[in-house]
N, CA, C and O atoms as a GROMACS GRO file, in nm:
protein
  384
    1UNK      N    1   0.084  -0.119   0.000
    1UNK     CA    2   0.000   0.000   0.000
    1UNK      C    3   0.088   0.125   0.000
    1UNK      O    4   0.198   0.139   0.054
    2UNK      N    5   0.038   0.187  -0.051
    2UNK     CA    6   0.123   0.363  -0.107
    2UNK      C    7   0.062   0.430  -0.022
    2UNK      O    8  -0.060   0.423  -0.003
    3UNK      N    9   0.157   0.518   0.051
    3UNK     CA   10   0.121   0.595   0.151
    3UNK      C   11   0.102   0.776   0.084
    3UNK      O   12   0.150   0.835  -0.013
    4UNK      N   13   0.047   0.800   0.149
    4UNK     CA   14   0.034   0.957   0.033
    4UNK      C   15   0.165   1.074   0.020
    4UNK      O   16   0.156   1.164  -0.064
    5UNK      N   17   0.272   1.063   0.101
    5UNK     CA   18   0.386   1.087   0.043
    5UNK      C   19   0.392   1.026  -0.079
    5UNK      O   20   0.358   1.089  -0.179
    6UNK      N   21   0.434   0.899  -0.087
    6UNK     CA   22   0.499   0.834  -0.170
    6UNK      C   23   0.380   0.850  -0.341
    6UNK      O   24   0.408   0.849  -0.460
    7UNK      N   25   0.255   0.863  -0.267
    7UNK     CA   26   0.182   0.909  -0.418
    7UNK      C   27   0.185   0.999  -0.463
    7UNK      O   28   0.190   0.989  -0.585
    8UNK      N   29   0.185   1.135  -0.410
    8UNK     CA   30   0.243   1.248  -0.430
    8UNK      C   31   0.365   1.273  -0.523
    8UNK      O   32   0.379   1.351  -0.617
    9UNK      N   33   0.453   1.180  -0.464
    9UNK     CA   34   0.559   1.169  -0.540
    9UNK      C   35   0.569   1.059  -0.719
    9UNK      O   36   0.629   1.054  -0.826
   10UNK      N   37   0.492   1.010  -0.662
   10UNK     CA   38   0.468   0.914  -0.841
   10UNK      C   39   0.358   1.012  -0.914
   10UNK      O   40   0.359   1.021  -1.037
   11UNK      N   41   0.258   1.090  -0.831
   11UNK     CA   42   0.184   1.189  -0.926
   11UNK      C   43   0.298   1.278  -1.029
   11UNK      O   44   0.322   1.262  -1.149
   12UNK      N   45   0.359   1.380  -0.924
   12UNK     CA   46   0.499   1.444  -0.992
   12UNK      C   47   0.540   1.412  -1.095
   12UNK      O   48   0.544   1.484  -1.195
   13UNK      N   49   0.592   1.254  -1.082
   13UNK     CA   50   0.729   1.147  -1.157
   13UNK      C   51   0.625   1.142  -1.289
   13UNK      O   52   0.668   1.131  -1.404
   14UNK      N   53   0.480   1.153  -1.257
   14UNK     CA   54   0.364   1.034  -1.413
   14UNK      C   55   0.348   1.204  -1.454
   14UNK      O   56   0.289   1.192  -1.562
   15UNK      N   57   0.364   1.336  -1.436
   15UNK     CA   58   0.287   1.424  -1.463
   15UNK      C   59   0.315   1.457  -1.601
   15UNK      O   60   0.223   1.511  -1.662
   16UNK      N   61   0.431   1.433  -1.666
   16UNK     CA   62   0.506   1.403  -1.771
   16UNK      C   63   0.492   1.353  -1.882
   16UNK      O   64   0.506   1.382  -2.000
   17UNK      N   65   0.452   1.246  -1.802
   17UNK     CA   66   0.421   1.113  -1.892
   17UNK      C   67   0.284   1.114  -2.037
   17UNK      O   68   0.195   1.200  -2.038
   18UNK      N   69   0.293   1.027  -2.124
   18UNK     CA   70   0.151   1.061  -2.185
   18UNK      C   71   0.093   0.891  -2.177
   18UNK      O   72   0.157   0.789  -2.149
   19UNK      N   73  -0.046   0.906  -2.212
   19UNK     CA   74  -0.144   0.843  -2.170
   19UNK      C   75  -0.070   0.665  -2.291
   19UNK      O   76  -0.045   0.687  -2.410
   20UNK      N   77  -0.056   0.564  -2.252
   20UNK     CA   78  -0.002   0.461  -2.318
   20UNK      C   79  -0.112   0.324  -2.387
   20UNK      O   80  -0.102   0.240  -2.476
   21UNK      N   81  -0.216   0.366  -2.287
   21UNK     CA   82  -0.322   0.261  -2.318
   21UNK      C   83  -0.422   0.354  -2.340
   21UNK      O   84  -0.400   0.473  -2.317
   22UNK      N   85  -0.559   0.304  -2.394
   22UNK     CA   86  -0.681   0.394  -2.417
   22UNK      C   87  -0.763   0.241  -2.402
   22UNK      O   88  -0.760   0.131  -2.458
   23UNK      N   89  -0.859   0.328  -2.259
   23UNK     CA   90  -0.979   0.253  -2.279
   23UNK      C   91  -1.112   0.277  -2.331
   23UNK      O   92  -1.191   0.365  -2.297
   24UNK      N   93  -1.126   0.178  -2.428
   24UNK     CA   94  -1.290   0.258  -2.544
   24UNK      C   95  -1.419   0.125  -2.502
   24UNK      O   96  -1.432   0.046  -2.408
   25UNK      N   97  -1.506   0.156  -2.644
   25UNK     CA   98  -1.632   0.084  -2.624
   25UNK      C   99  -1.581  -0.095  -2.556
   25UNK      O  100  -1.671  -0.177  -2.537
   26UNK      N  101  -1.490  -0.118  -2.538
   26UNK     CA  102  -1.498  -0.286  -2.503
   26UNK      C  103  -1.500  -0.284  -2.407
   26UNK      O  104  -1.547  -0.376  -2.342
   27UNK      N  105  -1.442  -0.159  -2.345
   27UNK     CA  106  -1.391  -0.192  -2.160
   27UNK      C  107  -1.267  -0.231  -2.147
   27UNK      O  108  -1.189  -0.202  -2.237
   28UNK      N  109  -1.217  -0.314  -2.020
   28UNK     CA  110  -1.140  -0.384  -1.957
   28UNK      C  111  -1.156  -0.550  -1.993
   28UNK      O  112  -1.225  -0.623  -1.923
   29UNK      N  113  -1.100  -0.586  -2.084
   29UNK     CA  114  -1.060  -0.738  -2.127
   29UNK      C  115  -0.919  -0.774  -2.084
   29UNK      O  116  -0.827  -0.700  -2.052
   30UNK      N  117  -0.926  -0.945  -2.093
   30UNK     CA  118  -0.770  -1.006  -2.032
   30UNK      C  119  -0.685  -0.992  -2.101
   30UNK      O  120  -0.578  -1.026  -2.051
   31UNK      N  121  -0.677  -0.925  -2.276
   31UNK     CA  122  -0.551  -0.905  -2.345
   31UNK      C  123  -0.527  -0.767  -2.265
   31UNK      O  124  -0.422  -0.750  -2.203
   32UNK      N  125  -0.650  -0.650  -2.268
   32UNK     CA  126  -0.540  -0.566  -2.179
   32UNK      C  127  -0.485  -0.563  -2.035
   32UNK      O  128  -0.391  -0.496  -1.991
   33UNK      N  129  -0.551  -0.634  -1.983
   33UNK     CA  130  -0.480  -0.613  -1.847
   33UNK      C  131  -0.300  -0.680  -1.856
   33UNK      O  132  -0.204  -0.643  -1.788
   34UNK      N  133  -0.307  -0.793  -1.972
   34UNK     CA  134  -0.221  -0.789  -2.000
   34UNK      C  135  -0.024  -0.753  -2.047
   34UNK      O  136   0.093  -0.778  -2.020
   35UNK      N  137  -0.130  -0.670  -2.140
   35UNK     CA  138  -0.054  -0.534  -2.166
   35UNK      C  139   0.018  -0.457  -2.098
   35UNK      O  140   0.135  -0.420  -2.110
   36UNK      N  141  -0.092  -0.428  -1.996
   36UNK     CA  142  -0.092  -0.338  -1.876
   36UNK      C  143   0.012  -0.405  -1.789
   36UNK      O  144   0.106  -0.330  -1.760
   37UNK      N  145   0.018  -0.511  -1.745
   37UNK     CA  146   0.081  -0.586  -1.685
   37UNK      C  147   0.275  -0.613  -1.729
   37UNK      O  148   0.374  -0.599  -1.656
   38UNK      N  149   0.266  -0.644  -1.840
   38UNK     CA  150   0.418  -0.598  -1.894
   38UNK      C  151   0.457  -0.462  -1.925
   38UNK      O  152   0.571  -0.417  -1.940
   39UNK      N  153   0.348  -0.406  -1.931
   39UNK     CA  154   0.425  -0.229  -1.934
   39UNK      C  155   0.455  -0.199  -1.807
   39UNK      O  156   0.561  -0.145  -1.774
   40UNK      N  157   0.358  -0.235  -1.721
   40UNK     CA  158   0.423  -0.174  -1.597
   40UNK      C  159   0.550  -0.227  -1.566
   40UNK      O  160   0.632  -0.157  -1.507
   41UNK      N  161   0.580  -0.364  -1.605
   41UNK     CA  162   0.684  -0.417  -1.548
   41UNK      C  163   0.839  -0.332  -1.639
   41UNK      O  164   0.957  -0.316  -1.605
   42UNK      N  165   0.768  -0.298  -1.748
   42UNK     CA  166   0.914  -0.227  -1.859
   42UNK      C  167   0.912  -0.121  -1.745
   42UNK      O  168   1.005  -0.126  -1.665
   43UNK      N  169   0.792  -0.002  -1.724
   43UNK     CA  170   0.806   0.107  -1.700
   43UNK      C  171   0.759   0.146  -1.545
   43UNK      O  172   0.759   0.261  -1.502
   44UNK      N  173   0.727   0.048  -1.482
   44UNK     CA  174   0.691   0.116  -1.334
   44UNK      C  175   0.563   0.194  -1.322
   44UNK      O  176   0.471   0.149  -1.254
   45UNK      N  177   0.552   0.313  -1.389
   45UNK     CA  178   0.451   0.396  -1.378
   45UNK      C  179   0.388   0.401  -1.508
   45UNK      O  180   0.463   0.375  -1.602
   46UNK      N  181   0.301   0.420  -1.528
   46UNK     CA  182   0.213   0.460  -1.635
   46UNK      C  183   0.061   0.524  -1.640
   46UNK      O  184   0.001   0.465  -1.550
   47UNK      N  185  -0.024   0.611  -1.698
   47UNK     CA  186  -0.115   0.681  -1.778
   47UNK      C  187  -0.151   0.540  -1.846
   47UNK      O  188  -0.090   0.448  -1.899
   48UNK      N  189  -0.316   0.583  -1.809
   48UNK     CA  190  -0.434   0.481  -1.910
   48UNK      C  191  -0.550   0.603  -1.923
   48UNK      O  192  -0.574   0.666  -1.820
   49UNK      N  193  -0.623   0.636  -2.045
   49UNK     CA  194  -0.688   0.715  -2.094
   49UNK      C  195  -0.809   0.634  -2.072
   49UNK      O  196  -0.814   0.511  -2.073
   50UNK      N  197  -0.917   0.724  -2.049
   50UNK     CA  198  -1.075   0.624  -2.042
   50UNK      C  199  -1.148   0.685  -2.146
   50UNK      O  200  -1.243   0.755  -2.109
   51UNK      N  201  -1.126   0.674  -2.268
   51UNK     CA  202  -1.205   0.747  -2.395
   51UNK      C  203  -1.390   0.759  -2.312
   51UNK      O  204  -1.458   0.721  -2.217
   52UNK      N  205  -1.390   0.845  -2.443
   52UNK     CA  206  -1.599   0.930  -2.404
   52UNK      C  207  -1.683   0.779  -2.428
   52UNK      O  208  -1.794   0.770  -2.377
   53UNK      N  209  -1.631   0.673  -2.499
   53UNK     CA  210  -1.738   0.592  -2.574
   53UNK      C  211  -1.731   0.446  -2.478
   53UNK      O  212  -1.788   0.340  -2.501
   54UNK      N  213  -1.646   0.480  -2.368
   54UNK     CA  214  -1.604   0.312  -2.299
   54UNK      C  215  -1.744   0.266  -2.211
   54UNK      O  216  -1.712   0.286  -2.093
   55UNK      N  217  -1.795   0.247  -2.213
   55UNK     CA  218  -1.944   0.193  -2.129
   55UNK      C  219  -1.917   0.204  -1.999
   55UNK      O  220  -2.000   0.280  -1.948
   56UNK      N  221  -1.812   0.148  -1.892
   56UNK     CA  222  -1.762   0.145  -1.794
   56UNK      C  223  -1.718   0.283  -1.714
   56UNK      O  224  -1.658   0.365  -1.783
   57UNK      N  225  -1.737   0.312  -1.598
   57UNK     CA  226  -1.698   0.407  -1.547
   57UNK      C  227  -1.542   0.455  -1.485
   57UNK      O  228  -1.528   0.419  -1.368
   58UNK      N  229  -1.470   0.500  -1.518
   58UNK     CA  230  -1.374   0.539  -1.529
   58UNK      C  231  -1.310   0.469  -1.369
   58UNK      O  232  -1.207   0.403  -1.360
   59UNK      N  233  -1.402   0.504  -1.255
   59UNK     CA  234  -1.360   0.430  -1.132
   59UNK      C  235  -1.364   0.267  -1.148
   59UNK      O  236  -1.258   0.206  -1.147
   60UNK      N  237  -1.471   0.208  -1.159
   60UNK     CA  238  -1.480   0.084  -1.197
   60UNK      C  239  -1.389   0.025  -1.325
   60UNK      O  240  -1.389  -0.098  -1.332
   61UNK      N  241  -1.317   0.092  -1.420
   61UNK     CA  242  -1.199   0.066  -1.512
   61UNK      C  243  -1.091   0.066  -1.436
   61UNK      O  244  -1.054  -0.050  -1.416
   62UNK      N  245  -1.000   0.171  -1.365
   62UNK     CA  246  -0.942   0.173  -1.270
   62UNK      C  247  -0.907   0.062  -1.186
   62UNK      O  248  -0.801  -0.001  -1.191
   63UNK      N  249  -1.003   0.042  -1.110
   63UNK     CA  250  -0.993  -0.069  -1.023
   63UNK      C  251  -1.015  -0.178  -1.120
   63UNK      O  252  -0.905  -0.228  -1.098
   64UNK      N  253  -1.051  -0.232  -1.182
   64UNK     CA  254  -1.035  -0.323  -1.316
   64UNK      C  255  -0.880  -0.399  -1.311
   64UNK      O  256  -0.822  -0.504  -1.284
   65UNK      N  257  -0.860  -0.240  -1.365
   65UNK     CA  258  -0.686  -0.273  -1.418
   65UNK      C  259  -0.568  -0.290  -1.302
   65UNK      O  260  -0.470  -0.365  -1.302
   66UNK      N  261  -0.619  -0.180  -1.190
   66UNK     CA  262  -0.506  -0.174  -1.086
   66UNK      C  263  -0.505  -0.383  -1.006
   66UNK      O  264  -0.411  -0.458  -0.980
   67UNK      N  265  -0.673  -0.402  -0.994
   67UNK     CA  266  -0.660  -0.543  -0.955
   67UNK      C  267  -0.588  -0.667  -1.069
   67UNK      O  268  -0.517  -0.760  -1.031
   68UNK      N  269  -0.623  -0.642  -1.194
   68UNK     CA  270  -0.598  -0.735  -1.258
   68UNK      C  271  -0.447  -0.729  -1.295
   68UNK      O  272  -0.416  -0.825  -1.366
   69UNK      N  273  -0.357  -0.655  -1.272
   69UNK     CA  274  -0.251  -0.588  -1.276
   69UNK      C  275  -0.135  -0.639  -1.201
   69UNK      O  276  -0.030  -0.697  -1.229
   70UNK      N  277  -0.211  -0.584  -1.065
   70UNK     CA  278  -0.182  -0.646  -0.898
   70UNK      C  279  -0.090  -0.505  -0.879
   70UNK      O  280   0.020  -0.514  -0.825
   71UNK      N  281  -0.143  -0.372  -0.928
   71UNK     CA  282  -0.062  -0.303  -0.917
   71UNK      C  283  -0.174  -0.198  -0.814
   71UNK      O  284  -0.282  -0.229  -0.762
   72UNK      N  285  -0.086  -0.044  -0.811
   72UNK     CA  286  -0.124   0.007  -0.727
   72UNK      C  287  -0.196   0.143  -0.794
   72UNK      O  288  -0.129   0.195  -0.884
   73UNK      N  289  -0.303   0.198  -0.767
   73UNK     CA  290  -0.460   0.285  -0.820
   73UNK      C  291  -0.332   0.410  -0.738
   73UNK      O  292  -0.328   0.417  -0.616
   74UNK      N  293  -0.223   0.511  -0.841
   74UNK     CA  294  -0.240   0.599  -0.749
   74UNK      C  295  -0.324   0.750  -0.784
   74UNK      O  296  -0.337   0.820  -0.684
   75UNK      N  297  -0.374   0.801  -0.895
   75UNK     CA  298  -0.480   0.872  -0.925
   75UNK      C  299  -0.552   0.836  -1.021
   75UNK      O  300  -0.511   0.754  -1.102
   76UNK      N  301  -0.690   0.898  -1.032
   76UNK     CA  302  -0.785   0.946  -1.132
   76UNK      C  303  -0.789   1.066  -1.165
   76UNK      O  304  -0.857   1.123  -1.080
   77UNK      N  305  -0.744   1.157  -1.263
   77UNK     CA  306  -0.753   1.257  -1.216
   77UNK      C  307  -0.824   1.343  -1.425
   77UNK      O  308  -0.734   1.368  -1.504
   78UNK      N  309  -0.910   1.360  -1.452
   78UNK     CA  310  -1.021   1.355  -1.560
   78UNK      C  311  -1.044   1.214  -1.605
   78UNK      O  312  -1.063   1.118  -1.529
   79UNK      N  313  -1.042   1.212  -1.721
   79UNK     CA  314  -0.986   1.037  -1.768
   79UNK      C  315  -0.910   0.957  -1.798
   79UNK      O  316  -0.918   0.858  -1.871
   80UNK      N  317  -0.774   1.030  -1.693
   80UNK     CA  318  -0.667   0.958  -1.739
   80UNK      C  319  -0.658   0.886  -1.570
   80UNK      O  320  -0.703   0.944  -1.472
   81UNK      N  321  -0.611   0.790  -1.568
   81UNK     CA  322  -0.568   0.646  -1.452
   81UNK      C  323  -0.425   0.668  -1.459
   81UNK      O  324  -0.352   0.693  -1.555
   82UNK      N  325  -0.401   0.652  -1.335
   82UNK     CA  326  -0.208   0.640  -1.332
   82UNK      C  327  -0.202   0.554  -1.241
   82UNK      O  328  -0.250   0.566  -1.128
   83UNK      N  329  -0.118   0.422  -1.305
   83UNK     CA  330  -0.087   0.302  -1.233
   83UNK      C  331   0.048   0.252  -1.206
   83UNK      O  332   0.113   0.210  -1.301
   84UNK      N  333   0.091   0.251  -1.101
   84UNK     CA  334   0.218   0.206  -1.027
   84UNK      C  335   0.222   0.067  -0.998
   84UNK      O  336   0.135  -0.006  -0.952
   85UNK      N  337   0.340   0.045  -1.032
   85UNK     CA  338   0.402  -0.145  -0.962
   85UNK      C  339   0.554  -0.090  -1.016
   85UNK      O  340   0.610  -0.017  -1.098
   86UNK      N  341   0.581  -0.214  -0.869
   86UNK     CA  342   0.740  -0.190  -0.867
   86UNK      C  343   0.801  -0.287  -0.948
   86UNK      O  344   0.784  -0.407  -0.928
   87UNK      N  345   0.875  -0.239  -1.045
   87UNK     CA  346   0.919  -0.387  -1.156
   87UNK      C  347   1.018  -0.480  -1.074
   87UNK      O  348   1.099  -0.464  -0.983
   88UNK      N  349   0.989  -0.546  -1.122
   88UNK     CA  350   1.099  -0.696  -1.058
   88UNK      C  351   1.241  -0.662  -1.136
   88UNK      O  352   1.329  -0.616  -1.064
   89UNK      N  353   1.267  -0.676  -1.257
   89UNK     CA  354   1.364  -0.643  -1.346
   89UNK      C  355   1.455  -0.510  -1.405
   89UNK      O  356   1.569  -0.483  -1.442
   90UNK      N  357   1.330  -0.451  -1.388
   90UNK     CA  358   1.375  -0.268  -1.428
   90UNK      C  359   1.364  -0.138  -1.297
   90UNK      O  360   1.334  -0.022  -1.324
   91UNK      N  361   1.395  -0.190  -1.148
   91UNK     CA  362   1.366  -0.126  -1.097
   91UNK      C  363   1.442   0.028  -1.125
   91UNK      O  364   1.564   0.048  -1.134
   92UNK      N  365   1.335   0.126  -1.135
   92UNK     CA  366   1.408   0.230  -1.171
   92UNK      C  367   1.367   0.317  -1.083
   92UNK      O  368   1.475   0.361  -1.043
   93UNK      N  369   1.260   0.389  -1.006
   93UNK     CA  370   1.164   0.487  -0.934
   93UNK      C  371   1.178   0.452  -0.808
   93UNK      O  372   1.098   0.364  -0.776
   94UNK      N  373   1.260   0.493  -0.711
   94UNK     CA  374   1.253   0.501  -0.611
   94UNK      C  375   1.176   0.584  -0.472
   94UNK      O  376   1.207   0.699  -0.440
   95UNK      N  377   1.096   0.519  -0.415
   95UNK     CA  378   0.972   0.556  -0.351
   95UNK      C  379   1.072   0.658  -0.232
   95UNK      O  380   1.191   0.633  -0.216
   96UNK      N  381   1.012   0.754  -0.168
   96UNK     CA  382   1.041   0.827  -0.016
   96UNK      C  383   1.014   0.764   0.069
   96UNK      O  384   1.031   0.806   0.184
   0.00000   0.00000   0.00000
C-alpha cells in the first residue's frame, strides 16, 4: 500500500508522462490487463486514458486494471488512470 507521500511523489514522476493505453467501447478485457501488466513491469509507472465511448466508469476501469494488474490505483484525475508497480527487473523509481 502507497502511503500519500509516496503518491504524491509518483503523481509528480507520471505528470510528464503521456497516456499509453486507451480505454474505449470494449472496456477492460484479459488481453489488456495484459498489456498493462508488462508495461508496468518495462516502465513502473504509467497513464491509461478512459475514452468518451467506454461503457464502464472510469472508477470501476481503474480498479479493473489496478486489480488485474496487482498493481497500485495511485490517481484518477479527468480520464486519465495512473498506475504504479514496482518492476521486478527494471527497478528504476525510487519511492520516499
Amino acid at each position: 500500500m502507497l502511503t500519500g507521500k509516496q503518491k504524491r511523489f509518483l503523481r509528480a514522476q507520471a505528470h510528464h508522462l503521456s497516456p499509453i493505453f486507451q480505454v474505449g467501447k470494449g472496456g477492460v478485457n484479459e488481453n489488456m490487463v495484459k498489456q498493462v501488466q508488462e508495461a508496468l513491469e518495462a516502465r513502473e509507472l504509467l497513464k491509461i486514458s478512459v475514452l468518451k465511448n467506454c461503457e464502464e466508469d472510469k472508477d470501476s476501469v481503474a480498479a479493473a486494471l489496478a486489480e488485474g494488474a496487482h498493481a497500485e490505483l495511485v490517481q484518477i484525475i479527468g480520464n486519465t488512470i495512473v498506475l504504479y508497480k514496482e518492476s521486478k527487473n527494471h527497478k528504476e523509481i525510487v519511492l520516499p
